[in-house]
N, C-alpha and C positions, 0 to 999 in steps of 0.2 A: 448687166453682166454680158460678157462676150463670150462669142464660143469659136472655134475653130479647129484646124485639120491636127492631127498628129504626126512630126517630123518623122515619126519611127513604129512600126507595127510591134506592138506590144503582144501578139497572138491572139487579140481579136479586133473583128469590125472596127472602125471610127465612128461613132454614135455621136451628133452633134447633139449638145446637152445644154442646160441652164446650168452655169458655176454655181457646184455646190457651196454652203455659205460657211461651215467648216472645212478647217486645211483637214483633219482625218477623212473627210468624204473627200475631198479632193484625191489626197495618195490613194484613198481603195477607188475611185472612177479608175483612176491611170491606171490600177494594176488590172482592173476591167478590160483595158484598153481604148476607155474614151477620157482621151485628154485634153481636157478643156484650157482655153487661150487665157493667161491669168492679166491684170494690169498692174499695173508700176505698184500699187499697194498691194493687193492682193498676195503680190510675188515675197517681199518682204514678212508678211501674217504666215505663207508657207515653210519659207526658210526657219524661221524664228522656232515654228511649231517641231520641225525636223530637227534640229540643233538640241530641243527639249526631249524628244522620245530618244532620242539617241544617250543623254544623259541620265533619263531612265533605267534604259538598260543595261547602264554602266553600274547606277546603284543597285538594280539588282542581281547583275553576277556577282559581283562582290560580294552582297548580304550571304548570298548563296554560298558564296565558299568560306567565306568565315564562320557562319553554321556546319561546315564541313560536307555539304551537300554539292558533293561534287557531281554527279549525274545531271540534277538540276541546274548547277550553274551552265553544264556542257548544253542543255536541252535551249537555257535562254539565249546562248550563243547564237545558237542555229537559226531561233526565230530570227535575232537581231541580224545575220546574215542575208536573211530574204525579205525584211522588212522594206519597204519601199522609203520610208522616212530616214532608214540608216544609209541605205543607197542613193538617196538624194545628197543628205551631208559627204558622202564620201565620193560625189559627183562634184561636189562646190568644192573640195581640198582640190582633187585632181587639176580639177580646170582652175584652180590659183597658181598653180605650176606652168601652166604652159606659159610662153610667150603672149607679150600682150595681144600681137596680132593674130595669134591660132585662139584666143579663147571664146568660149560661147556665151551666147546670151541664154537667156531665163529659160525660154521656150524649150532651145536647142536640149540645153542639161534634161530639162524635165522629159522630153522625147527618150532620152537614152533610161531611163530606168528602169527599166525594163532588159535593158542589156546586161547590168549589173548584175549575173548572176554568176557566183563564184563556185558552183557547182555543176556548173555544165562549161561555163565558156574557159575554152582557155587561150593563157597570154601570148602575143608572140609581140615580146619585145624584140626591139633593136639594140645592137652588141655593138660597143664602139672599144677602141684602147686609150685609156688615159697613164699617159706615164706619173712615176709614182714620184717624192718629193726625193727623194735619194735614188734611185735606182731602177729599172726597169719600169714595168709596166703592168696596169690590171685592166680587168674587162666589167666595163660599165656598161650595165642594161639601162634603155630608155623606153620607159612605156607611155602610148597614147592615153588619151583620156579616160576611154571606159577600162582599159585594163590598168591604170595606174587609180583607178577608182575603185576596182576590184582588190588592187592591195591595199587599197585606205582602209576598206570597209575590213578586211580581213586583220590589220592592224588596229584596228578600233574594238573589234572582238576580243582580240588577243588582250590589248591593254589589263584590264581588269585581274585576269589570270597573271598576268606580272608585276601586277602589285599585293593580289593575296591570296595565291594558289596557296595552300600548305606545303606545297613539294617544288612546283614550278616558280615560284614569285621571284625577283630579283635580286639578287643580295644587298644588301644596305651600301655597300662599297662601290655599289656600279649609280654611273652618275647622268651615262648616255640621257636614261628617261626622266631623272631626278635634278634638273641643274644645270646641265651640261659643263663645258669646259669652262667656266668659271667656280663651279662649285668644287670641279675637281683644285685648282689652283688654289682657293682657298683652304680646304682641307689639308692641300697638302704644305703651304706655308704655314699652318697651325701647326704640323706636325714635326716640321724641322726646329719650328721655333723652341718645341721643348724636346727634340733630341738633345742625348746626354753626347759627351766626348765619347769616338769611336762608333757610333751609327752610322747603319747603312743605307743604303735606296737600294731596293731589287726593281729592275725593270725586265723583266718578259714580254717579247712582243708576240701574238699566237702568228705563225708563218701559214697563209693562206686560207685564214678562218672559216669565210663563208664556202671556199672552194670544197672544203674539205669534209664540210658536213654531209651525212648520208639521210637519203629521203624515208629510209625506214625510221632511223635512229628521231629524227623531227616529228612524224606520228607519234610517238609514244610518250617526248618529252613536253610537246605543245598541247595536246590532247587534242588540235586541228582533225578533221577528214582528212584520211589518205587521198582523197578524190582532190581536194582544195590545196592540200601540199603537192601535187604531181601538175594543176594546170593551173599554177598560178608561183610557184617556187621553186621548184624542182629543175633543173637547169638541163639534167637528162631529160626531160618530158615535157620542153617545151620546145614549140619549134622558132627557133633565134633566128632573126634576121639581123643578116651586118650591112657594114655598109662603108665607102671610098674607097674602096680597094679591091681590086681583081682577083686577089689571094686571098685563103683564108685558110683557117689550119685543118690542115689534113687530116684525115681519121676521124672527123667532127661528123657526123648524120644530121645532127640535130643544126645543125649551122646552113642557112636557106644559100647556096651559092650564087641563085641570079642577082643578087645585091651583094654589094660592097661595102666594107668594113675600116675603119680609119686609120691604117697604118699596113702595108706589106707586112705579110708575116714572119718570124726573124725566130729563130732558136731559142733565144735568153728568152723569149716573152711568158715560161714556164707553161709553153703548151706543148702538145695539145693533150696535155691531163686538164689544163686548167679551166674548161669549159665542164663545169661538172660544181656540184655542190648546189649553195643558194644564192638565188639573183644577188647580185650587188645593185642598187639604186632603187630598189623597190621600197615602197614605206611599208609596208609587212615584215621585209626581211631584215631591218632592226631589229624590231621586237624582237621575234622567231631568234635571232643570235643573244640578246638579252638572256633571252630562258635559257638560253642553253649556256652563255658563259656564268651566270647563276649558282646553275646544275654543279658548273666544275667546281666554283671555289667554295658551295658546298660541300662537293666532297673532297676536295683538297684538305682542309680544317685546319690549317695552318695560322694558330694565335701564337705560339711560343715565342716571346720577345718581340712581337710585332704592337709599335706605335699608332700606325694608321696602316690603312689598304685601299687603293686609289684605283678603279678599274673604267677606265674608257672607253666602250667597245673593246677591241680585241688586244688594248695595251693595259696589260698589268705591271701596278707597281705599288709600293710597299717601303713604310719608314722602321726599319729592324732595329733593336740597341745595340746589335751587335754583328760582327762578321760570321761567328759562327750561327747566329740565328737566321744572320741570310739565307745560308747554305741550305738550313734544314727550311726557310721557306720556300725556297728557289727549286729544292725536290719535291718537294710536297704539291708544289701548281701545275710541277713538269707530268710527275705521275697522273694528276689526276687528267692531264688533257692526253695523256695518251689513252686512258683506260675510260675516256667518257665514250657513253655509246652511242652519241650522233657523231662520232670522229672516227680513229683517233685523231690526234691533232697536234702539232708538233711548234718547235718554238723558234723564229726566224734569228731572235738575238735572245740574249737571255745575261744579262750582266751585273755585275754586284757593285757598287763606288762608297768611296768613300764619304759622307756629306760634305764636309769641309773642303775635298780635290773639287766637288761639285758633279754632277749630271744632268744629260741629254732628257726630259720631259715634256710633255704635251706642246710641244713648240716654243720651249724654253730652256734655258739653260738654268738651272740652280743651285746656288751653293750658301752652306754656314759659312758666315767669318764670323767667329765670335759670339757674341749675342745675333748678330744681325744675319737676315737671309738676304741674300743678294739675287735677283731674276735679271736677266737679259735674253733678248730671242735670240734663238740657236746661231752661232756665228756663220756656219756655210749658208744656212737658208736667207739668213742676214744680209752678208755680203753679193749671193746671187741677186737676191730684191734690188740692191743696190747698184747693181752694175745695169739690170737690166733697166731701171729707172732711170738712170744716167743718160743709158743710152735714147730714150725715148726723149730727154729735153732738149740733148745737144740736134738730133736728127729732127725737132721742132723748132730750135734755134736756128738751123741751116736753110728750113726751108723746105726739105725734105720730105717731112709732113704736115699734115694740116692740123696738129693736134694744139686744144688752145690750152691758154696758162691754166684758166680755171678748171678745165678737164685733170690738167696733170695736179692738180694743189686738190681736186677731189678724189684723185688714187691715191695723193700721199695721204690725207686722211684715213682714207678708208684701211690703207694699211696699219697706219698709228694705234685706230680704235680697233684692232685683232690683236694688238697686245699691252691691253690694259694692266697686265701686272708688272710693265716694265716701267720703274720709276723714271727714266731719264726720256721716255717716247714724249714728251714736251717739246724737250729743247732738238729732239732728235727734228721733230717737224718744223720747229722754228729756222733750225740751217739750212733744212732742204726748201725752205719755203723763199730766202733769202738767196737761192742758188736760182729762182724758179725767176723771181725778180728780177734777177741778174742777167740771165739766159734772155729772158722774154719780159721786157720791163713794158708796165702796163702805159696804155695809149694815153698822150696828154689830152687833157681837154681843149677842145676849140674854142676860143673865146668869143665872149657874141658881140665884139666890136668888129672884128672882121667879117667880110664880105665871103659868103658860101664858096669852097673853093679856092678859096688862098689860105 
């Protein structure tokens, strides 16, 4: 066995040791503060054993709240918070995120665990602008490894409780942690399929969700610490660092000004209220919006004439038999996000169509003809892919850039396979792939009769 120094003081001494020969005597050395140097097996027997107490503790919040022992399930929370085997696995999530050249090796992770503590330390991500697919612009937080390790672990808590809190759990319709956007697409081409003549699609989009939730109202409805929602989610209570930009929006405190932020700051960008609410980019503040949009369409309660109910994160939508039915569901969703109490919360669009004229969904376009549902991806988002693709082969055709066939024939892929439900994304790639050939037709082979050089 080998022993050696620890990258990171864990709050005591370094003690050079014999590697204990269980991974639990391993994690309790570390939280000792004597962290012993593991090897290429060893490192795997640790991870493997962390990945298992963490599933642990998943079985038993659960058990716990489906007994109804809520207190209990809160108490295992907390262990599983400070556990060093949960902070390890939610050290290997984080550091799967970085870039390949920032991430760390075995040693480096196991050094920080000790940093991992979501009750003292708090985040200061970095604040960037990413404009939005239609319109302006939101503010994306990026956290380093221990604090984007601190919302893993804190999302890993949470999990359990959003699956079978009695009051917090998810509602059956939300799909974010259930499927994702395929489960959504399928439910809801099931549910056109047997609309009757005259059904509607209600689509609500919630208008600045995670901005707009309040750091008390998330206490009460997550059962989190006030302490772990204030430095580690709470947007007012942490101190943001931006960055590329000299400007940044005014009347912000919490915005660090000697760093710079990705864009000059401009009017339309809905600041400066818009630094306020819950991190966006954090893997905690999924969850945390899960429960709470939950919370709403609980008490919404809106079944009257409704087929299905499809809820994406923060886009609600809904298959009605009727127009009048929309209406009454379309107020039913709007009240309850005004009146829920981590908001209120308001609706950026809110629209009723007819199935048959067709509607704008999860990056699709949908319509009845008849028996048949029809899916194509949204035309504007469509048509921009396509101009900007264009643009990229003729300025690789020119010369321009150096960008090769095969690079551009794996973005059109990559694009094709994001819209699996669109029956014609086949032939769609087979034209662009025949345009790619055209543009930049592939190198003849050299024949091995000729002389290198001619």
């Amino acid at each position: 066995m080998t022993t050696g120094t620890a990258a990171h003081d864990l709050g005591a001494p370094f003690i050079a040791q014999r590697l204990p020969e269980r991974p639990a005597e391993i994690l309790s050395a570390i939280g000792r503060g004597q962290a012993p140097m593991l090897s290429k097996t060893e490192w795997p027997m640790l991870k493997q054993y962390a990945k298992d107490r963490v599933r642990r503790f998943d079985a038993e919040i659960e058990n716990r709240l489906r007994m109804g022992d809520l207190r209990a399930a809160k108490h295992k929370a907390r262990k599983m918070l400070a556990c060093p085997a949960a902070r390890l696995v939610a050290l290997i999530r984080s550091n799967a995120k970085l870039k390949p050249t920032k991430r760390r090796d075995h040693a480096a992770l196991i050094a920080e665990i000790g940093a991992v503590d979501v009750f003292r330390r708090a985040a200061s991500p970095c604040m960037e602008w990413q404009p939005k697919p239609d319109r302006g612009s939101r503010p994306i937080y990026k956290f380093g490894l221990v604090d984007g390790a601190c919302a893993a672990l804190i999302a890993m808590a949470l999990k359990p409780f959003a699956r079978a809190h009695p009051r917090l759990a998810c509602h059956p319709a939300q799909v974010l942690l259930a499927g994702g956007s395929p489960a959504a697409c399928e439910r809801l081409r099931s549910a056109l399929e047997q609309a009757p003549d005259g059904a509607a699609f209600v689509h609500i989009d919630v208008r600045r969700f995670y901005q707009s939730m309040t750091c008390a109202g998330l206490a009460r409805m997550t059962g989190l610490p006030p302490e772990v929602i204030h430095r580690h989610l709470s947007v007012e209570h942490l101190k943001v660092r931006a960055r590329n930009s000299k400007e940044y929006p005014t009347g912000q405190e919490n915005v660090d000004p000697g760093v710079r932020h990705s864009a000059p700051y401009k009017p339309e960008r809905e600041t400066p209220e818009v630094l306020s609410g819950l991190t966006t980019g954090s893997a905690a503040s999924s969850t945390v919006a899960e429960i709470v949009m939950g919370h709403i369409l609980r008490d919404a309660r809106a079944t009257e004439g409704l087929i299905t109910l499809i809820v994406y994160s923060d886009n609600v939508g809904a298959v009605v038999r009727s127009q009048e039915a929309a209406l009454v569901f379309k107020e039913a969703i709007l009240r309850a996000l005004r009146r829920s109490e981590a908001g209120p919360f308001g609706a950026g669009e809110a629209s009723i169509c007819d199935v048959r004229a067709g509607f704008n969904f999860l990056g699709y376009r949908w319509q009845k003809d008849g028996e048949a549902v029809i899916v194509e991806p949204t035309r504007h988002r469509h048509e921009l892919w396509q101009i900007a693709f264009r643009t990229d082969l003729m300025e690789a055709g020119a010369g321009l850039t150096r960008r090769a066939r095969d690079e551009l024939r794996a973005q059109l892929r990559c694009y094709a396979n994001g819209k699996r439900e669109w029956e014609g994304r086949l032939d769609f790639v087979a034209r662009y792939e025949a345009l790619i050939d055209l543009v930049l037709p592939p190198a003849e082979p050299v024949s091995a009769d000729l002389p290198p050089g001619r």
